[in-house]
Structures are given as C-alpha cells and as structure tokens.
C-alpha positions in Angstrom: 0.0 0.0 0.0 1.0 3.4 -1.0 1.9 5.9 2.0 1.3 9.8 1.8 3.2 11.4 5.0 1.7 14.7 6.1 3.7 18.0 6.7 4.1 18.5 10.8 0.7 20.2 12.4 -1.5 19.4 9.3 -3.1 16.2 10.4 -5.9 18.2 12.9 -8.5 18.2 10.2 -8.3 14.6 9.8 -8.2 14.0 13.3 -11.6 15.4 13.4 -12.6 13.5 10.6 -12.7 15.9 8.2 -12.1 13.9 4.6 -10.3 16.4 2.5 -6.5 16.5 2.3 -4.8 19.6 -0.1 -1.7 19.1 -1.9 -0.1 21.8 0.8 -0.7 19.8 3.6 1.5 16.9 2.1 5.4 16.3 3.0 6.0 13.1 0.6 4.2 10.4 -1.0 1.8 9.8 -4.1 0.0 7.4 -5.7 -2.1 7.1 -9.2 -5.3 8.7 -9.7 -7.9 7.1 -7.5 -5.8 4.7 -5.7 -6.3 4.0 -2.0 -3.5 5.1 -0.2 -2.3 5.2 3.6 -2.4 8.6 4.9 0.3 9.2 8.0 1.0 12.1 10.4 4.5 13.9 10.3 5.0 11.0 12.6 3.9 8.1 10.9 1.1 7.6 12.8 -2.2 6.0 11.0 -4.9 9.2 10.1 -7.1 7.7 7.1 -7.1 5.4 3.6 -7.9 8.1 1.1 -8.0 7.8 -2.8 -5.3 10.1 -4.5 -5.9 12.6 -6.9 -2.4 13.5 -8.4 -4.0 16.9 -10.4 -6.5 18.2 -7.8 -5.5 20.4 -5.1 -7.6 18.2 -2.7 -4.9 15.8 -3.4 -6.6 12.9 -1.8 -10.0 12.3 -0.4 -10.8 9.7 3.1 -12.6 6.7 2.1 -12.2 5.6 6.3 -10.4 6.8 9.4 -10.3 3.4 10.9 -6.9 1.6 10.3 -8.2 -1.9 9.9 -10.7 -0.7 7.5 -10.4 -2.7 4.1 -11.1 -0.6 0.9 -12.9 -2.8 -1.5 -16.2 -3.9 -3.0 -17.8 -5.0 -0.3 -16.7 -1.3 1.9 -18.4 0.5 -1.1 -21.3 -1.7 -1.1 -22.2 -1.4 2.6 -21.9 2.5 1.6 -24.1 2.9 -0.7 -26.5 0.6 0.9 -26.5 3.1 4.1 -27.1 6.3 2.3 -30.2 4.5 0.5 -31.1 3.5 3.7 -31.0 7.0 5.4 -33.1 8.0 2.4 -36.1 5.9 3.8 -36.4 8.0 6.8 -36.5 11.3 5.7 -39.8 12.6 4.5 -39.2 13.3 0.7 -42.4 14.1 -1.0 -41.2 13.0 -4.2 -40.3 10.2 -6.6 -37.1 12.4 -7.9 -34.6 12.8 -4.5 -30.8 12.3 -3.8 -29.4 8.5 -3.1 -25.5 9.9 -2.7 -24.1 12.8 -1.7 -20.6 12.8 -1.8 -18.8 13.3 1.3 -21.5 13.7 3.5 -22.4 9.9 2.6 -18.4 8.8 2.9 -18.3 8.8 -1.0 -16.5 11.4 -2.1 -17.0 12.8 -5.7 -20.4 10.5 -6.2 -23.3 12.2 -6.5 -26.9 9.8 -7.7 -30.7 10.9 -8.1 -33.2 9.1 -8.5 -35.6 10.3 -11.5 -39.0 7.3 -10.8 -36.9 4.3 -11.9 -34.2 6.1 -13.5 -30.6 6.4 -11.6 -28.3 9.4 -12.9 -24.8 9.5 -11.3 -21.8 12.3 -11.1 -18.6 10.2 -10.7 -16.5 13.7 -9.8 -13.6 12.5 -8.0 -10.4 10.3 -9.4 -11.8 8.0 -6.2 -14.9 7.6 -7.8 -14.2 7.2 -11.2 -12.1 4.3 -10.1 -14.6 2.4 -8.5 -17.2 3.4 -11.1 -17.8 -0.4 -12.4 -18.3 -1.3 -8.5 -20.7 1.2 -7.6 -22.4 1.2 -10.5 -23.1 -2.4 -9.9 -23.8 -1.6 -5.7 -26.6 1.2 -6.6 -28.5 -0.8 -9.2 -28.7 -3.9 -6.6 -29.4 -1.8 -3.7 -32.4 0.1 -5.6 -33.4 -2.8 -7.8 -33.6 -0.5 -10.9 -32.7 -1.3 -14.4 -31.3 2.0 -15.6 -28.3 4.2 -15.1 -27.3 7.0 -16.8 -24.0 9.3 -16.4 -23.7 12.7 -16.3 -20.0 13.2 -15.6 -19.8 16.6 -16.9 -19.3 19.2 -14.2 -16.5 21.5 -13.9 -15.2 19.5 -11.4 -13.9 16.4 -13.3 -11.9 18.7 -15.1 -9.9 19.7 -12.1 -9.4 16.3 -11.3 -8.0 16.1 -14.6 -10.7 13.7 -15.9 -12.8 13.9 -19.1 -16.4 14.2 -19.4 -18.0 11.3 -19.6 -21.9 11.1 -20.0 -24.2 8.4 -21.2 -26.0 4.9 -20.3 -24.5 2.9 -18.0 -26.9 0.8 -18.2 -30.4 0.2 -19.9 -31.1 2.8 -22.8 -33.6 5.1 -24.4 -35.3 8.7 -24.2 -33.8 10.7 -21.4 -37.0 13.0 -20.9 -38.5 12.3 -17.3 -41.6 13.6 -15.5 -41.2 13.7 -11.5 -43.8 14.5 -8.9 -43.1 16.9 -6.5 -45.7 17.7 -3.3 -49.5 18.2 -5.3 -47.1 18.9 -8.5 -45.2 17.3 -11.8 -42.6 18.8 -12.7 -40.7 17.5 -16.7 -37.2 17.4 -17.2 -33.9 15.7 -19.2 -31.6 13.7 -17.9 -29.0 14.4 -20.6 -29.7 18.2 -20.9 -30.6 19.1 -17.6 -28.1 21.2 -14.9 -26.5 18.8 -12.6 -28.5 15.4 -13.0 -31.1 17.4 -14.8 -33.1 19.3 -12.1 -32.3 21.2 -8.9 -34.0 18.3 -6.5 -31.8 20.5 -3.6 -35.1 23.5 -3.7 -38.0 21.1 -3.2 -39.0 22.1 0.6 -38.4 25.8 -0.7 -40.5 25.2 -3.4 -43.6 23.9 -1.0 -43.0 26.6 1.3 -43.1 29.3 -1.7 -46.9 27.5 -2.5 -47.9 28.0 1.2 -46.8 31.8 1.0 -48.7 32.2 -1.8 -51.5 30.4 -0.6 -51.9 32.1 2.9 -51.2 35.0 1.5 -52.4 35.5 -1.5 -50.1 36.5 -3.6 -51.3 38.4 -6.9 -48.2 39.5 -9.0 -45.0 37.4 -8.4 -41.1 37.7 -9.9 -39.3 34.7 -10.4 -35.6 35.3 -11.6 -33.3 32.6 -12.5 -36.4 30.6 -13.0 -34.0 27.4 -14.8 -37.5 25.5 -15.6 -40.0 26.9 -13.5 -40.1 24.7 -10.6 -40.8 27.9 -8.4 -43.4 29.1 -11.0 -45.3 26.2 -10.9 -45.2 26.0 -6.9 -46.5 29.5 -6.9 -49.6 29.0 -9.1 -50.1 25.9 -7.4 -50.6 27.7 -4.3 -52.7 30.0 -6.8 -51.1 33.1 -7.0 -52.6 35.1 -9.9 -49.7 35.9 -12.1 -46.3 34.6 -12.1 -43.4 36.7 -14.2 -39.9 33.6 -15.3 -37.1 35.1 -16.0 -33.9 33.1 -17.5 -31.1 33.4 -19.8 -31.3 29.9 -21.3 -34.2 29.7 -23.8 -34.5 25.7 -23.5 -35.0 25.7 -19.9 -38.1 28.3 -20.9 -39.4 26.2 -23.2 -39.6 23.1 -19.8 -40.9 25.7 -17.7 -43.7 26.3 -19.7 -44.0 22.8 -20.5 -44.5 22.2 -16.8 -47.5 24.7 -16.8 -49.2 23.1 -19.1 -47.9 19.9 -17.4 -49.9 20.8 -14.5 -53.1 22.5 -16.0 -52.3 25.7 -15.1 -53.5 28.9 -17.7 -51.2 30.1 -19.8 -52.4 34.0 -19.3 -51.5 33.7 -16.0 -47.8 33.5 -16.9 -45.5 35.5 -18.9 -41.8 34.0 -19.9 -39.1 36.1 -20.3 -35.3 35.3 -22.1 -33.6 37.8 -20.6 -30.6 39.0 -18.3 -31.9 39.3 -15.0 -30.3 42.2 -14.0 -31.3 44.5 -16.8 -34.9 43.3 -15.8 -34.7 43.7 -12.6 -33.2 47.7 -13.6 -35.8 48.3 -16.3 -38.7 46.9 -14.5 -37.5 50.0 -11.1 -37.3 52.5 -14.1 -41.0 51.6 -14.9 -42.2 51.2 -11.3 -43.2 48.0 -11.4 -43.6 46.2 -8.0 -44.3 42.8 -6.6 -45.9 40.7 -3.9 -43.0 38.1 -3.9 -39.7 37.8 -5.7 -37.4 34.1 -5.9 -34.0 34.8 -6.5 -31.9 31.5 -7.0 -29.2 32.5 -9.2 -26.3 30.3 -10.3 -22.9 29.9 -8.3 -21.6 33.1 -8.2 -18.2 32.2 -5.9 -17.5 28.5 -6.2 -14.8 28.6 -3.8 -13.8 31.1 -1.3 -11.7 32.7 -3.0 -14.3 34.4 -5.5 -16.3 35.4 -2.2 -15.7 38.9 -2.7 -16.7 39.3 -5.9 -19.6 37.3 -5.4 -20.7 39.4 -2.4 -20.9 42.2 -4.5 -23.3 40.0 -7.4 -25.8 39.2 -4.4 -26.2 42.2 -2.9 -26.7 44.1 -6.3 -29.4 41.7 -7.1 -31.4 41.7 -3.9 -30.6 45.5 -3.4 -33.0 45.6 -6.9 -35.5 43.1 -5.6 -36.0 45.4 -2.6 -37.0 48.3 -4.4 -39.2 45.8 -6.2 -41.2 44.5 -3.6 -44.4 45.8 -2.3 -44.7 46.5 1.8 -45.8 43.3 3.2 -44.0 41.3 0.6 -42.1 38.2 0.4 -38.6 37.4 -0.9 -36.9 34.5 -1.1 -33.2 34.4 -1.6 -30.5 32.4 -2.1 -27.0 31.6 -2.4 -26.1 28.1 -3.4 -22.2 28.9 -3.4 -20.0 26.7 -0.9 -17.7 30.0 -1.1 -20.4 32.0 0.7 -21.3 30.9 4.0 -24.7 31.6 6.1 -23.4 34.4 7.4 -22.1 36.3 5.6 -25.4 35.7 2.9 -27.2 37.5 5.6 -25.1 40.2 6.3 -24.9 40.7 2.2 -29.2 40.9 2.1 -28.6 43.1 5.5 -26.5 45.5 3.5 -28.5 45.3 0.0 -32.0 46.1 2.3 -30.0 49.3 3.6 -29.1 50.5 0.2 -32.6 49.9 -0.8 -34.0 51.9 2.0 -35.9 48.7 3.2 -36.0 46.4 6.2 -37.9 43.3 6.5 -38.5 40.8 8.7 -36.7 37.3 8.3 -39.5 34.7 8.5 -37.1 31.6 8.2 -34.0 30.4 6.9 -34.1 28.3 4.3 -31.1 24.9 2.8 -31.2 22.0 1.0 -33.9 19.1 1.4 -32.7 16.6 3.9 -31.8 14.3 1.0 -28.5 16.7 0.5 -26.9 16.1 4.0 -24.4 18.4 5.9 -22.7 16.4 8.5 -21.4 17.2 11.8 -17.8 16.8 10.4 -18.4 18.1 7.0 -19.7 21.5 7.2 -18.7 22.5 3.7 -21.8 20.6 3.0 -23.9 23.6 3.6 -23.8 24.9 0.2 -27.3 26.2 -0.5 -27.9 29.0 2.4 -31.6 30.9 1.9 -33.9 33.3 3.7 -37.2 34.5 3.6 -37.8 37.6 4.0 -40.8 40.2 4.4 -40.5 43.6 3.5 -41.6 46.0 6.4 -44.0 48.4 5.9 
C-alpha cells in the first residue's frame, strides 16, 4: 500500500474527521489517480485510507479513518446501501430525491438521483471514477432498478483532470423524465438538464413558496433565475394570480412552460421572459413596477472562497434591486447556493442590500437543502445552499 506522509501540524483536520486532504498539507508520497493510499502524520502515525488525486488540489479524499478498515467492493457496497437507507427515513415528498451525496455519505466525488426508476450519477472524483464499475453495480442492486445513466460533466472532473463522460451505463432510451413533486409534476432531461437534470436540492423551498402564496395571496410574483419553473409552478399551485420567469437559457423556458401546461395551469397567468436578469430587474424599477414576492436563486456566483468577494458584491446588487421591487408586506426568497459564501455572511450581504434599498424586512425563516443533500457534523462545507425569507416592512 502506497503511504502519503503529512507536513508536521497538518493532520488536525483529519483527526476530526474531516475527509479532505490539499496538496499543501503533504510532505511526501503519491500514488495514481484514484488509488487508495495510507495517509500518516509527520509521525507516521495511522490518520485515514484516502483515494489520491495526483492533479487536484484536494490531493486525496478519506474513504475511512479506521486503520483496519479494508477498501474494496464490499466497503463501497455497505456504503451505498446506508445512504439508500437513510433516504427511507426522511420525508421526501417525491419520486425524484438524492441516493448519494458525496462526502456527507463517505463517497467522495459520487453524486446519484433518483428520477422514478431512472438512476443518474456524477462520478466527480479520481476516487470515484475508479470504482465506477463497483458502484455502479452496488446502486442498481441496492435500488433494484434497471437504468443508469451518467452525467460526468461538471467543472469538477476537469480539475481532477478527468474527461467528461456522459451516457448509459446501463439500460437505454429517451432521457426525458416527469417527477412528482408535493400536489405537483414537474418534466425534465436527464442528458440536458443542470447537474443530474433538475435542482431536486429546492424542493422544501419550493412547498414553502406555494404555502406563501397560498396564505397570502399573492397576486403579481417575480421569479428570476427561473431554470425550468419549478418555483413558477409551486406558486400557481398555491394560486397566486400571475407569475413573471425570467432566465437566460431559452430551452430551460421552453420546460418551464412545458410544466405549466404539465400541471393544467392557464397560460395567461404566466408570462416567460429570455432575458438577463439584472437588466430586468433595472428596467422593471425604471418603470415602477412592483411585486408581492420575488425568488432569487441565481447560479454559483463564488465557487470557492476565493471568489467570495466578488460574489458578495453580485448578491447584494441583485437583492438590493428586488427590494426596491417588492411591495410592503412582501415576500422574498433568496438564495445563495455557493460553498464559497457561508450563512453568514449571505445574511449580512441581504442586510446591507435592504439598507441600500432603504428597506428592512422581517426574516420569516432560513431556508437549505432538502434533507436528502446532508451536511454532516464533520463536514460542514456541506452547507452549500444557504436561503432566507424575507418580508418587507412596511
């Protein structure tokens, strides 16, 4: 077995369990891409068996901190089988919801949905893409599905210095899939989707959006970065009177209004838009337009902390524009689903854009990912997606 020897003082992460180990942190030692390897302390004592990534800067990734540990089929097996397990006892009103994810289910770099009795997995990590065959082989047993499709195609692979890869591991045919969701059905593509095609990560926001506009009545409401609609069509489920989508991509458009129709909803109560949000959100203050509730779920604006700053200043332009945009007594919903932002500082960021605005509001709850995408005690990097709800004063 290969041994990677840390630098003295850099095995306190570890200790605690933490899985990630950066190429900065290590004194000697190497292996090939996605090999287990021994990882030591400065001196030589046991800390974890990690799979090595020899281009990323998480240079290797803990499979297990226990020493007698063996890494091999049967180890990934009994993984997967727990995560699909743990997925029994949360309350997921859905047929579409998260199996794996990543390191908060001891598999780094493996992400799976579940799309009815479709699987779709991200093998992200040198780790994972070596054990793809096993895994593969663990989720279909464990679920007892038939069909597998990959969508290795995030950013990430690259900086692990792996290709894309994306197709049917197993079974075959069209990639278009209808999910239900709460009272709702929401369509999407498995090939052409973001991430495993849909954001499955928003679906208790999404109730909670229909139960605002429900007990509240909402009449006029702004969805920006609407991707394909899955807010739009929570809010006319909850039967607000007029929903405004607006989103760059024209495909994602075309789903979202789709999924009205999907869901027997009147066309004249929507309107689509393909445009850039921020020049809406601008023209729409020019004309003094105003809402009853506003979603703003943009893309990753800081991936990693590093971007932060520049990110910071993205966020708060945005909801500094929703504010002006939102009647007294309305509701926003915000978000942030970049790991390089943390909870905090989101809120300070909304803080400062409500002062700009001239507006304060009451925060009604704080909002994350479905408890299908897990943040563990020892993994808080897992909190990606940070979100409040706010009501304007007034």
């Amino acid at each position: 077995m290969k041994v990677i020897r840390l630098k003295d003082g850099k095995e306190r992460s570890l200790q605690r369990r933490h899985p990630w180990i950066f190429e900065s942190a290590i004194a000697k030692g190497g292996g090939d891409a996605g090999e287990t390897v021994r990882v030591e302390s400065h001196q030589g004592q046991f800390l974890a068996w990690a799979a090595y990534s020899p281009q990323s800067k998480i240079r290797a990734r803990a499979w297990s901190f226990e020493e007698t540990q063996r890494i091999d089929a049967a180890f990934f097996k009994s993984l997967v089988a727990g995560a699909i397990r743990a997925r029994a006892r949360f309350d997921i009103q859905s047929d579409g919801l998260r199996l794996i994810h990543g390191e908060a289910d001891g598999l780094p770099g493996l992400i799976v949905d579940r799309y009815g009795d479709t699987l779709v997995a991200q093998f992200l990590s040198a780790g994972a893409e070596r054990w793809k065959s096993v895994l593969s082989e663990a989720l279909l047993a464990e679920t007892g599905l038939t069909q597998l499709y990959e969508r290795s195609d995030a950013s990430a692979r690259g900086l692990e210095g792996l290709p894309e890869a994306t197709g049917w591991l197993q079974g075959e045919g069209p990639t278009q899939r209808v999910l239900r969701e709460h009272d709702w059905r929401l369509g999407l593509d498995i090939a052409q989707g973001h991430k495993t095609g849909f954001y499955l990560d928003q679906r208790d926001s999404r109730k909670r959006f229909a139960d605002y506009a429900r007990r509240l009545q909402f009449q006029r409401v702004l969805n920006c970065y609407c991707y394909t609609g899955g807010f739009s069509v929570a809010a006319l489920a909850g039967g607000a009177a007029h929903v405004t989508s607006i989103d760059s991509s024209g495909p994602a458009l075309e789903q979202a209004r789709a999924n009205v129709a999907l869901n027997g909803f009147d066309a004249t109560r929507t309107e689509f838009l393909d445009a850039d949000v921020n020049a809406s959100l601008r023209r729409y203050a020019q004309e003094g337009r105003t809402f009853d509730a506003i979603v703003l779920d943009p893309p990753k604006f800081a991936p990693t902390v590093a971007h932060a700053e520049r990110a910071a200043r993205a966020y708060k332009d945005i909801n500094r524009l929703a504010f002006k945009l939102l009647e007294p007594g309305g509701v926003l919903f915000t978000y942030s689903c970049s790991g390089g932002i943390s909870a905090d500082l989101f809120h300070k960021i909304v803080a400062s854009a409500g002062t700009d605005a001239g507006v304060d509001g009451y925060i009604h709850e704080r909002m994350g990912g479905a408890p299908d995408h897990p943040m563990t005690i020892n993994f808080p990097e897992g909190e990606y997606l940070k979100g409040l709800v706010v009501m304007r004063k007034g």
